[in-house]
Legacy VTK file of the C-alpha trace (Angstrom):
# vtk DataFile Version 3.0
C-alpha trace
ASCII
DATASET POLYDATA
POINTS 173 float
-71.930 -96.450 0.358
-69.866 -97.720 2.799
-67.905 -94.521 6.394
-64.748 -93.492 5.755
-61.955 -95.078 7.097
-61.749 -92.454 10.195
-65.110 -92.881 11.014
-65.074 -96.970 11.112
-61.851 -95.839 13.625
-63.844 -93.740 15.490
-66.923 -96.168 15.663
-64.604 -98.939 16.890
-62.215 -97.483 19.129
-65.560 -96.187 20.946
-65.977 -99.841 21.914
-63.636 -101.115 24.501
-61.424 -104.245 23.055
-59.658 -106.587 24.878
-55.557 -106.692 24.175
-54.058 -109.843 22.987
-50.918 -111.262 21.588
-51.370 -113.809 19.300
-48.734 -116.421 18.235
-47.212 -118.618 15.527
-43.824 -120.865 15.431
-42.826 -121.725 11.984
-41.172 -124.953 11.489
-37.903 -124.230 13.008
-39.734 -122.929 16.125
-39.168 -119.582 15.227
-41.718 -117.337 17.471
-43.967 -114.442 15.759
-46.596 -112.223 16.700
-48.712 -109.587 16.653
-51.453 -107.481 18.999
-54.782 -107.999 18.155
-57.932 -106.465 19.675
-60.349 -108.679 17.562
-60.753 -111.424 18.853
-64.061 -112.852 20.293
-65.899 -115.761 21.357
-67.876 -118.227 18.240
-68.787 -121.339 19.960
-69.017 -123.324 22.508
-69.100 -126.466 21.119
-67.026 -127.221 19.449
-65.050 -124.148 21.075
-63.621 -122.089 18.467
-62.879 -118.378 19.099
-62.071 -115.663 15.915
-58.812 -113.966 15.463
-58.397 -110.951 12.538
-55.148 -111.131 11.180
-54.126 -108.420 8.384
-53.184 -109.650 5.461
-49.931 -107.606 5.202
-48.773 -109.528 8.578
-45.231 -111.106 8.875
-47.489 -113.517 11.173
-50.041 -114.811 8.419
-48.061 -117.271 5.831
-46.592 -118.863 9.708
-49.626 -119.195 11.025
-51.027 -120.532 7.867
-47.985 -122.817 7.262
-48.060 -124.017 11.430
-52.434 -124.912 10.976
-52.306 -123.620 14.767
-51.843 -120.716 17.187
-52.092 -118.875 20.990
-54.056 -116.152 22.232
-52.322 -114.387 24.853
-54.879 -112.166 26.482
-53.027 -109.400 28.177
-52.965 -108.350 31.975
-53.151 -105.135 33.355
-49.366 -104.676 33.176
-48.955 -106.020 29.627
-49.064 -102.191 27.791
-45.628 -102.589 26.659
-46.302 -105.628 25.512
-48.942 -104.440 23.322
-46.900 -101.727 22.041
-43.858 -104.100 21.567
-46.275 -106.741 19.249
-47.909 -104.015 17.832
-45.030 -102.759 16.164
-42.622 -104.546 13.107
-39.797 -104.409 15.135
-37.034 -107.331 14.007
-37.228 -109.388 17.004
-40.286 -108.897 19.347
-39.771 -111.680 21.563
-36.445 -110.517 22.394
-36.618 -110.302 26.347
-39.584 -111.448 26.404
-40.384 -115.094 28.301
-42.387 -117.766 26.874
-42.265 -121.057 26.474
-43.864 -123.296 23.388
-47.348 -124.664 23.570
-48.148 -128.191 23.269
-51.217 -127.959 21.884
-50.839 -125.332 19.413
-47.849 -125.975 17.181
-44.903 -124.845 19.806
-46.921 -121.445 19.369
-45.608 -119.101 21.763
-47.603 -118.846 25.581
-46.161 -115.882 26.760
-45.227 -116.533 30.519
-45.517 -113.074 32.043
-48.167 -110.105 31.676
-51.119 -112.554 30.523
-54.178 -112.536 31.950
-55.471 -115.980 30.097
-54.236 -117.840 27.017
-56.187 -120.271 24.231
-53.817 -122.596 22.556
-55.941 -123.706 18.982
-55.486 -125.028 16.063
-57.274 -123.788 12.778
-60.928 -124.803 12.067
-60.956 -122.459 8.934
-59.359 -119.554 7.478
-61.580 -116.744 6.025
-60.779 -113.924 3.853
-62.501 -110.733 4.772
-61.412 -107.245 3.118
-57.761 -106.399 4.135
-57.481 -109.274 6.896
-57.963 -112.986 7.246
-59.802 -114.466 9.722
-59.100 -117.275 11.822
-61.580 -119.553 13.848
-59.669 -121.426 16.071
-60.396 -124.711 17.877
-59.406 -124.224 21.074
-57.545 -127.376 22.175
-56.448 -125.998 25.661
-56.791 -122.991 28.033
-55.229 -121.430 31.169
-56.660 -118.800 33.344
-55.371 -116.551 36.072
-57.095 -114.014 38.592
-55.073 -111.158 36.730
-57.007 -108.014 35.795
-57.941 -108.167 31.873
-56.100 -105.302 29.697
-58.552 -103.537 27.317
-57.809 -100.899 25.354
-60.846 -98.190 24.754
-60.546 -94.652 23.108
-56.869 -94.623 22.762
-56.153 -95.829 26.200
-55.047 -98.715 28.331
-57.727 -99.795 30.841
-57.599 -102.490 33.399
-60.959 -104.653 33.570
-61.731 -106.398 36.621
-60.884 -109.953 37.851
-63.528 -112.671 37.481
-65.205 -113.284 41.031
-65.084 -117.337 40.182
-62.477 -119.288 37.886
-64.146 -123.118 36.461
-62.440 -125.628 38.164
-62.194 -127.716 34.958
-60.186 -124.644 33.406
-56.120 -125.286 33.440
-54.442 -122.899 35.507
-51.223 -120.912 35.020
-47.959 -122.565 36.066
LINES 2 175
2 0 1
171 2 3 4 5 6 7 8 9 10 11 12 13 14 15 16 17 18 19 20 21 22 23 24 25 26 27 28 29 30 31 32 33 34 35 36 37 38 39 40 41 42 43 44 45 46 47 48 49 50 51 52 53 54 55 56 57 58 59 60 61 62 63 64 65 66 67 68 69 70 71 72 73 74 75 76 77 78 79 80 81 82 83 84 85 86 87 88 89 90 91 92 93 94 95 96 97 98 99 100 101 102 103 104 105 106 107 108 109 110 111 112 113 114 115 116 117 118 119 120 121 122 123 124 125 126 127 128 129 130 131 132 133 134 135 136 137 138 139 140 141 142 143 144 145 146 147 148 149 150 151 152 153 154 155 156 157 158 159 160 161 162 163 164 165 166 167 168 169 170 171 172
């Protein structure tokens, strides 16, 4: 028998999550989006990371149609951000800078309040209960020395900068 919706909540939102954005352009280079706070790490090689996407999202049939997308991984300062993508507003990007990736299908890399982005394309789509998931190939990457955004029993958190960045890694412009 499987918890109760409240308690899988409660289990989960125990746990802290890192806060992301992630992106689609459809073929007019519309942008869309959504917050996400599952997405992890698969593999290394070849890289490929995992992104939950609801299966009610205005996101899904774009990112499906577009075979690609960004993770935006938030910043300390990116709350409203989260709020703003986490919501079905009409136009979320509205205000919002960004500029379209070339390695992910003129997805949108959000210029401001990101703490690290991962431009892929999809590997495979999975479905999984009320979501899809996505494992991305991750075809590019940029890093900054920004503290991480996590959210963790109904709050915002910043988490630390990383003492050493890989010199291999791209950096923000």
């Amino acid at each position: 028998m499987a918890v109760e919706e409240d308690v899988f909540r409660a289990l989960f939102g125990s746990l802290p999550a890192v806060v992301a954005v992630v992106t689609a352009a459809d073929a007019a280079g519309r942008p869309y989006g959504f917050t996400s706070s599952t997405v992890c790490a698969v593999s290394k090689s070849p890289p490929l990371l995992l992104v939950c996407v609801d299966k009610d999202s205005r996101t899904l049939p774009v990112l499906r149609r577009a075979g690609a997308f960004a993770v935006n991984f938030l910043a300390e300062d990116g709350e409203q951000l989260s709020e703003r993508f986490a919501g079905r507003g009409p136009d979320k990007f509205s205000g919002v800078g960004w500029r379209p990736s070339p390695y992910a299908g003129g997805a949108p890399l959000l210029t401001d309040r990101t703490a690290a982005r991962a431009e892929c394309v999809v590997h495979r789509e999975i479905p999984a209960g009320d979501h899809r998931l996505f494992l991305g190939r991750i075809e590019a990457a940029s890093l900054s020395d920004r503290s991480t955004l996590i959210y963790h029993r109904r709050a915002y958190q910043a988490w630390p900068p990383p003492v050493h960045l890989p010199a291999r890694t791209g950096r923000f412009d």
